[in-house]
N, C-alpha and C positions, 0 to 999 in steps of 0.2 A: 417542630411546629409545621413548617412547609411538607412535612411525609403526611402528619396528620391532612392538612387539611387537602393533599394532592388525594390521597385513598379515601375520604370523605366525597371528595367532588367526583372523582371515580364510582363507588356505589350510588351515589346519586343518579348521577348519566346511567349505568346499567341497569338501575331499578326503572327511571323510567323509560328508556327504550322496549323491558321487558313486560311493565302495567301497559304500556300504550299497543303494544303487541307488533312495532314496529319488528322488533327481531329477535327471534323467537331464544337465539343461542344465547341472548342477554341475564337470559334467568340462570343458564348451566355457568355464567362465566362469574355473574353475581354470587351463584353458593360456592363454586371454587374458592373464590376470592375472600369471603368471607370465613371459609374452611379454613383456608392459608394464613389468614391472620392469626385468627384462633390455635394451631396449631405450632406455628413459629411461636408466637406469645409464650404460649405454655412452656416451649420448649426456653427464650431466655430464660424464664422465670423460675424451670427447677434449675438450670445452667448456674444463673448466678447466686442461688444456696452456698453450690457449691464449689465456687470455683478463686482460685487461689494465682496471685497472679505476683512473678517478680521483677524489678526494675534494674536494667544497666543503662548509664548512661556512658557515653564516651565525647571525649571531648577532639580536638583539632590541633594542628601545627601550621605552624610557616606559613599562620597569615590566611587560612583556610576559613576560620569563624562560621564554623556551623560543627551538631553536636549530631548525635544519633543516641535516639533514647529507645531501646531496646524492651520489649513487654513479653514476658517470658508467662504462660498458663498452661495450667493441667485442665484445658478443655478436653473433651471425649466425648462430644453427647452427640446423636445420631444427626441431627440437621446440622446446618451453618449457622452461626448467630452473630449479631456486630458488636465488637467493644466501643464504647464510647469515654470519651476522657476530656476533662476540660480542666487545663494546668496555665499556670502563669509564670511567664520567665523572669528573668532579672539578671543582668550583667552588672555586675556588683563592682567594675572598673571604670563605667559610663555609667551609672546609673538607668539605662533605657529597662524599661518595663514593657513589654506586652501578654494578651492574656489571647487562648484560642483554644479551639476546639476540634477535637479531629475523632474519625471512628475508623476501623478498618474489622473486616470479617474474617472470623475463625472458623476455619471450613467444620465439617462435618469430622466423625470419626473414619481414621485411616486414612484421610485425604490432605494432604498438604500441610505445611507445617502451622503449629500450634502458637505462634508467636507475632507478633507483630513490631514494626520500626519505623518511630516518626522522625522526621530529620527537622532538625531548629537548626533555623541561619539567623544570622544577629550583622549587624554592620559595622561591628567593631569588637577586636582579641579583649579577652579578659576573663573574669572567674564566670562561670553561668551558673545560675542556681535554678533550681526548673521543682516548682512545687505542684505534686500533682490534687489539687484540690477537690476532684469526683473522679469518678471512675463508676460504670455501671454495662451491666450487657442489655442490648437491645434486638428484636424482632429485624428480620431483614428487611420488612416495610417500615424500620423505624419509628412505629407507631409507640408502642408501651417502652419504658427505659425502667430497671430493675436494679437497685445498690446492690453490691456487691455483699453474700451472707443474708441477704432478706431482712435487714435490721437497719434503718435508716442512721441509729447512734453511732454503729460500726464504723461508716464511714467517713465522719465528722475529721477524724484525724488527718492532718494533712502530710504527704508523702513529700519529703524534701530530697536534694538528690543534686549534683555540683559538679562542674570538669570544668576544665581550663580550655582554651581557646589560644595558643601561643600566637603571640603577634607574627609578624614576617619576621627572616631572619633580615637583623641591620650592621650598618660599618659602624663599630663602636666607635663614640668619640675621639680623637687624639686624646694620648697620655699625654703629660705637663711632663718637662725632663725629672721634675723631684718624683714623679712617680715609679719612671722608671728607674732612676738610681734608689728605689727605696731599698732600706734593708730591716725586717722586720724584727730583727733580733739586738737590733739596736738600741743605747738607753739614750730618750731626750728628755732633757730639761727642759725647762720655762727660761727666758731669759730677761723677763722683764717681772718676777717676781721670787720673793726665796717660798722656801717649805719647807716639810717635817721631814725630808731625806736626808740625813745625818752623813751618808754614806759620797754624797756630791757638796763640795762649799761652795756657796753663791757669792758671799763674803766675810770679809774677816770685819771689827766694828769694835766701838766702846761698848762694856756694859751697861743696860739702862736697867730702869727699876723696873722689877717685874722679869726680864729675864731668867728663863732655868739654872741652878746649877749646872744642869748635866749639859749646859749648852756653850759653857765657859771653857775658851780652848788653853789649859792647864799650863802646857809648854810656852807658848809663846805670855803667858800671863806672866810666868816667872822671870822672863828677859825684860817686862815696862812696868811702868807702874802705874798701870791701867789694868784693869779686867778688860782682857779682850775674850770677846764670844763670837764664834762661829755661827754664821747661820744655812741652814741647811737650802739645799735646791728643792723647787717644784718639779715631781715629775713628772711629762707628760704623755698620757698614755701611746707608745708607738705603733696608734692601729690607722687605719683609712675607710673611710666611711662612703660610699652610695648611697647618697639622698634623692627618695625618687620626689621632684614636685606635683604634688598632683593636688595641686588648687589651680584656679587663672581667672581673671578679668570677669564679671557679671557681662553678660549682653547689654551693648549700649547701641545706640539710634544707628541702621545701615547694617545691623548683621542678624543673620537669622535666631529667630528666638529657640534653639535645640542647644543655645549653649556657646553661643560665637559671640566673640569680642571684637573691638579694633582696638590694636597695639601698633606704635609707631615701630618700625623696621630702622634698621641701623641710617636709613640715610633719610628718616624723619618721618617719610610718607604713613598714612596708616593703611593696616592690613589684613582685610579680614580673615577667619582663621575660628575653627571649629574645635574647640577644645576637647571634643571627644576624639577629635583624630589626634589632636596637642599630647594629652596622654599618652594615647598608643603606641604614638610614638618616643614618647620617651620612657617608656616601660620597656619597648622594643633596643633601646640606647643602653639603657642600664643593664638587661640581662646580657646585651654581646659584650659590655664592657667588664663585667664579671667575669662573663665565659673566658677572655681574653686575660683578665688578672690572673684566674683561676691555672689558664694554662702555662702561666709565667709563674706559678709559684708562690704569687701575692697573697695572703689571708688578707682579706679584708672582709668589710660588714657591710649588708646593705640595709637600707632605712627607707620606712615612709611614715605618714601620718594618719592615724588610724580616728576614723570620725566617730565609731561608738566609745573609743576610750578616753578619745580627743586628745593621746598622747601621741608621741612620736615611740614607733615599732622598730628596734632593730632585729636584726638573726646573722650571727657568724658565716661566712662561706671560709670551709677549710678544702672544700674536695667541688664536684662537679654536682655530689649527692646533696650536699647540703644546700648547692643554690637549685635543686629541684628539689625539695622539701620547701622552702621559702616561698617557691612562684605562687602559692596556694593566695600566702596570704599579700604579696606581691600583686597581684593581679587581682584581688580584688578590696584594696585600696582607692575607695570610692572618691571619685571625684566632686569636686566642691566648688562652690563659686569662692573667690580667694576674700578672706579677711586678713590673713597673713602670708607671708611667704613662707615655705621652709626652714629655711634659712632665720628668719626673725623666731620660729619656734623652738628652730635646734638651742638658739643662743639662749631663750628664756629659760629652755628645760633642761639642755646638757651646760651648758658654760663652753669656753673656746678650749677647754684642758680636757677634755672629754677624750678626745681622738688629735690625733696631731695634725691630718688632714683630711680634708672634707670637699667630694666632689659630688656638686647637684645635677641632676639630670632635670633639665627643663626643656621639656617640645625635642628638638634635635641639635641643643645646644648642649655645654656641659662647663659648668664655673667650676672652679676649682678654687680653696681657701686654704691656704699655709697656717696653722696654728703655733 
């Protein structure tokens, strides 16, 4: 609109300088100019027929948070003309949205390269989703804008398109000493209930009514005179879990409204604290603490809370490959104002036999639950 109305105010002034006869060159600069429009025009316009354009997006490391979104076309046409694109981001681990618009010029044929690279910076690591919502070529006075194929329906489709942003690298939490004494190939029981394990006795007992045959331990029956029955062990699975937290506290009275709480600090005071860094941070916690199992040997699982399934998400890490297939959906594990904790979801959805232990990653802390 501002191109419009600057080359609008332009012809004006040259038209009337050149009715008034103030200056005579007013009229040769008026038909140029209006030549130029018309001519650039024409030329988006058979441009964007036909012209065919591909998207890479690349994403960040170590705490970098900004993407480079790569626009690859088979322009060839004899002037230069502008791409124009108006896309909407989404950091799918913060939630933050913003929408923009940007053009850059695709020279003529034989001159320069054919492609163009917007840079998105974001203010916090996590999944980026970048939808490109229009896309069209324009006249270098940015007067006329032309969809792309000359079909307005064409372009209705929206372009989606995703990278990660890895946080900085962090000091992983301390391991608890049962972590590091673990051994994964170990069998545990439950010891505070029996189960269907025939193979472990939790105890020996009278028989009641309603007990199995096949659960009557035959041998020692034959020494009392009692049916004595065996009952089996629970067993409980010997795995270790990474729970990322990624809910916390709504905004109350004294902190910024982008999502900040006050939380009282271990020695009571409160302290405000932006949960979009809260996250980051402990997204940043759990993948060094992984990285760290990972190189110890450890198989463990990591876990978060998935808001469109509104389940709790686990995925295996056995290798370094498998916790970089994970970060996708690790990192954009959207944050939430908290209604529960983790921890209060793990327990409603898994039970405490699920995994035998359970360490949560909250902000730059990390709990640890012996099951």
């Amino acid at each position: 609109m501002k191109n419009r109305l600057f080359f609008i105010l332009w012809i004006t002034i040259m038209a009337i300088l050149w009715l008034a006869g103030n200056l005579r060159s007013a009229g040769i600069i008026l038909a140029d100019s209006l030549l130029a429009a018309v001519i650039l025009s024409v030329q988006a316009a058979v441009s964007a027929k036909g012209l065919r354009v591909d998207y890479r997006l690349k994403g960040s490391y170590n705490g970098e948070n900004q993407a480079s979104l790569q626009i690859n076309t088979n322009y060839n046409g004899l002037l230069a003309v502008k791409l124009y694109l108006r896309m909407q981001t989404e950091n799918q681990l913060t939630g933050e949205k913003q929408t923009m618009q940007t053009d850059g010029i695709l020279p003529g044929r034989g001159v320069g390269n054919k492609s163009l690279t917007v840079e998105l910076e974001d203010t916090h690591a996590g999944k980026l989703q970048v939808q490109i919502e229009q896309i069209a070529v324009t006249d270098l006075f940015g007067l006329l804008r032309f969809r792309l194929g000359g079909r307005r329906k064409q372009n209705r489709a929206v372009q989606r398109l995703s990278c990660l942003m890895l946080p900085q690298a962090a000091i992983p939490p301390q391991l608890p000493e049962i972590v590091r004494q673990y051994d994964q190939n170990s069998d545990v029981y439950a010891e505070d209930r029996p189960g269907p394990d025939q193979s472990q006795t939790y105890e020996l007992r009278d028989y009641r009514s309603g007990d199995s045959l096949r659960s009557i331990h035959w041998k020692l029956s034959s020494r009392s005179d009692n049916w004595i029955v065996r009952e089996g062990s629970w067993p409980v699975g010997q795995k270790l879990l990474l729970l990322l937290e990624n809910s916390y506290p709504s905004a109350r009275s004294g902190a910024r409204a982008s999502g900040c709480g006050r939380v009282p600090t271990q020695s009571g005071s409160p302290q405000d604290y932006d949960s979009q860094d809260a996250i980051e941070r402990a997204c940043a916690g759990l993948i060094a603490l992984s990285e760290e199992l990972t190189d110890r040997g450890i198989l463990h699982d990591v876990g978060w809370w998935e808001k469109e399934t509104q389940k709790i998400q686990t995925a295996e890490i056995r290798s370094a490959e498998d916790l970089i297939q994970a970060l996708g959906a690790l990192l954009g594990a959207t944050l939430e104002e908290r209604k529960k904790t983790i921890w209060e979801r793990f327990s409603q959805e898994y039970g405490e036999n699920s995994f035998s232990q359970v360490i949560i990653i909250d902000d730059e802390t990390a709990k640890t639950y012996n099951l």
